[in-house]
C-alpha positions in Angstrom: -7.5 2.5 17.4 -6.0 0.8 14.5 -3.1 2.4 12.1 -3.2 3.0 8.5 0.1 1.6 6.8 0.7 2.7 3.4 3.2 0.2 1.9 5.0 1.4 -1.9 7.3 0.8 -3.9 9.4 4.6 -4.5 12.0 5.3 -6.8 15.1 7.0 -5.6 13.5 10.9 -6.7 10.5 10.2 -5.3 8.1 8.7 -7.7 5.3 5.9 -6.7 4.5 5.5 -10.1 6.5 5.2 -13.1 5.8 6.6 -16.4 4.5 4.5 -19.0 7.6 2.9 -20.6 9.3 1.9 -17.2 9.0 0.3 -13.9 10.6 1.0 -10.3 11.1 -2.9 -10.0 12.4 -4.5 -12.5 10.0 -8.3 -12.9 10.3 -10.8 -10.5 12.2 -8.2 -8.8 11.6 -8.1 -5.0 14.5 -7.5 -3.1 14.0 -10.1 -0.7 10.8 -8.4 1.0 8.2 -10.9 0.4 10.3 -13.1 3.0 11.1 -10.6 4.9 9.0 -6.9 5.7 5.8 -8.3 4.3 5.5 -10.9 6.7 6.0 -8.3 9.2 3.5 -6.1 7.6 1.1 -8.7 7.6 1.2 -10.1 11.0 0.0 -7.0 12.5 -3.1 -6.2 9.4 -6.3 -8.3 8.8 -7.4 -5.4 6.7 -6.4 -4.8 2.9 -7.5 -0.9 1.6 -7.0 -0.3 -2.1 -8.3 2.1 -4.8 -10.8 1.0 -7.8 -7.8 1.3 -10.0 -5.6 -0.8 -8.1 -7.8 -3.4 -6.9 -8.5 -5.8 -10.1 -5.3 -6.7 -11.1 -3.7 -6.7 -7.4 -6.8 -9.0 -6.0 -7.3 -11.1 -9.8 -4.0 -11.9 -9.2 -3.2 -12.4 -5.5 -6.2 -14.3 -5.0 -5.5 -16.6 -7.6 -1.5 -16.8 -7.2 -1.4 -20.0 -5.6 -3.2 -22.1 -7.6 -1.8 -20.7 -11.0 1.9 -20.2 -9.9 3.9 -23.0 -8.8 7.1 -21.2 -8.4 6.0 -19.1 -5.7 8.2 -18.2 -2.7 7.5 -19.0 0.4 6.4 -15.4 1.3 4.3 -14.9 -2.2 2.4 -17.9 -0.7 1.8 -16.1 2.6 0.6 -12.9 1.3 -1.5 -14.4 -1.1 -3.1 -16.6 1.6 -3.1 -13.4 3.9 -4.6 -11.8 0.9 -7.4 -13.9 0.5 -8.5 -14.0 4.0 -8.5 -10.2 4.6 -11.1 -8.1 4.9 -11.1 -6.0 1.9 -11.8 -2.1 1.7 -12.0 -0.7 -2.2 -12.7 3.0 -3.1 -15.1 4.0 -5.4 -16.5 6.8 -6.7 -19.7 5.3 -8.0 -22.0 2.3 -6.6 -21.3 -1.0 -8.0 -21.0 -4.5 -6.5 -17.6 -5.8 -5.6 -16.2 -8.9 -7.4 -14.7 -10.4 -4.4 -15.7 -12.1 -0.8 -14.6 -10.2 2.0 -15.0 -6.6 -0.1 -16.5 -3.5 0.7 -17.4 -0.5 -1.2 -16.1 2.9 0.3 -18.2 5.1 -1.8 -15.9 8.5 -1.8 -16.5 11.6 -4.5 -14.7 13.9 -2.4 -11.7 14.9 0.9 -14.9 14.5 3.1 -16.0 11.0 2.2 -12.4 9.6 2.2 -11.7 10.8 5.9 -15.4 9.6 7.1 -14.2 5.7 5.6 -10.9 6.3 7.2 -11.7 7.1 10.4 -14.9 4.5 10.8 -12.5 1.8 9.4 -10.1 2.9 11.9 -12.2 2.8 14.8 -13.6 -0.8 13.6 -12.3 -3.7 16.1 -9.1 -5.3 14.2 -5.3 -5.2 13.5 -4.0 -2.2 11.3 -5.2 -1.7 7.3 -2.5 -1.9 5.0 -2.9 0.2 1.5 -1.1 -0.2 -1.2 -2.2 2.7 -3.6 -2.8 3.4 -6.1 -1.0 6.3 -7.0 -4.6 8.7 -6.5 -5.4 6.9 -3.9 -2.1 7.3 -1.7 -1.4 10.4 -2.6 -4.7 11.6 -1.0 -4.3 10.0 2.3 -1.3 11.7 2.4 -2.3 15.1 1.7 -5.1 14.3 4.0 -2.7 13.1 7.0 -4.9 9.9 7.0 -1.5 7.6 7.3 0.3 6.5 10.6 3.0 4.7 8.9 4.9 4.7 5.9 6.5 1.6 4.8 8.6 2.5 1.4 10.5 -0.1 -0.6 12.9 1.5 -2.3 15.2 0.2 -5.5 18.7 1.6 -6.4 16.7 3.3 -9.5 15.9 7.0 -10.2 13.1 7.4 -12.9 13.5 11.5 -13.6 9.9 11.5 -14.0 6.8 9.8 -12.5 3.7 10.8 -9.9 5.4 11.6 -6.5 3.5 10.6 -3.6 3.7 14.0 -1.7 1.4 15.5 -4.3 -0.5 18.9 -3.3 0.5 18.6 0.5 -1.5 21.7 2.4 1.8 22.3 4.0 4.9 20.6 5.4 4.7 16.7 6.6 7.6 16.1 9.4 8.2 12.4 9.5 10.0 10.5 12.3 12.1 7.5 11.1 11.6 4.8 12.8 13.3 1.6 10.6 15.9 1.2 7.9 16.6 -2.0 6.4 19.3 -2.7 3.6 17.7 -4.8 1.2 19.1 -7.5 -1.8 20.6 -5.7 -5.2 20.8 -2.5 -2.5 17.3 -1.3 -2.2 16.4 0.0 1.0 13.8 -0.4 3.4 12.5 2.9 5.2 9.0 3.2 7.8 8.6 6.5 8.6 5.8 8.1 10.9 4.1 11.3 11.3 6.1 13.1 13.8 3.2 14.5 15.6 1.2 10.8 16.6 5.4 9.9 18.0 
């Protein structure tokens, strides 16, 4: 069966996204990963699961990197190529027709509907589906125990206020480490996984 793999950026205390007036990255700043872990993480995925929110600007700009940034790293270029090719999953709660090749509409309006898409994706031929939020979005499959892996990015910054991604868990979540990796300009690196599926 193929694995969910939720991959964030999280501030120090916790927080997936930042309020308003601040960022958990600073720009351009990407501690090395897009050489690095996202080349891992895309190796093993063809499939790319986002929410409504998150998809337009994360697909209008990944699918159009290349050919409007010149200064791209060699790993911006390969995600954006692996980007582009993937299958892509969106959320939605209402019908509408998807702006991009390669896109499905997940129509969810409730718990039910987003573990019936979760498990038929799952249970789809393919390599493992990478999400990256939004912040609704991942904080749902988590309360849901829908992910297998947690791969966290984490820079030395701690916002004091935010959306957390443990949100409204039913109850505790043991996790089982299973890679830490010291970044550039000391972030870290952590993939955790649900103790239970170890």
């Amino acid at each position: 069966m193929r694995r969910l793999v939720l991959f964030m950026h999280m501030s120090l205390d916790g927080y997936v996204e930042a309020p308003e007036d601040q960022s958990i990255s600073s720009p351009g700043e990407d501690h090395g990963i897009m050489e690095t872990v996202v080349v891992d993480l895309t190796s093993d995925a063809d499939t790319l699961l986002l929410g409504r929110l998150t998809a337009d600007p994360l697909l209008d700009y990944w699918l159009n990197a290349e050919a409007k940034d010149p200064n791209l790293s060699e790993g911006e270029i390969a995600y954006a190529r692996w980007a582009t090719g993937a299958r892509k999953a969106v959320f939605s709660h209402a019908e509408e027709t998807l702006p991009w090749s390669d896109a499905e509409l997940l129509l969810v309006k409730g718990d039910e509907d987003m573990v019936q898409a979760v498990s038929t994706l799952k249970q789809q031929p393919g390599k493992n589906i990478i999400v990256h939020g939004g912040v609704r979005t991942a904080q749902a499959l988590a309360r849901l125990n829908l992910i297998d892996e947690y791969q966290l990015v984490i820079p030395p910054v701690a916002l004091g206020d935010g959306q957390p991604l443990f949100s409204k868990l039913p109850g505790r979540l043991e996790l089982r480490l299973a890679q830490v990796l010291e970044l550039k300009a000391g972030g870290l690196f952590l993939r955790y996984q649900p103790a239970e599926r170890t």
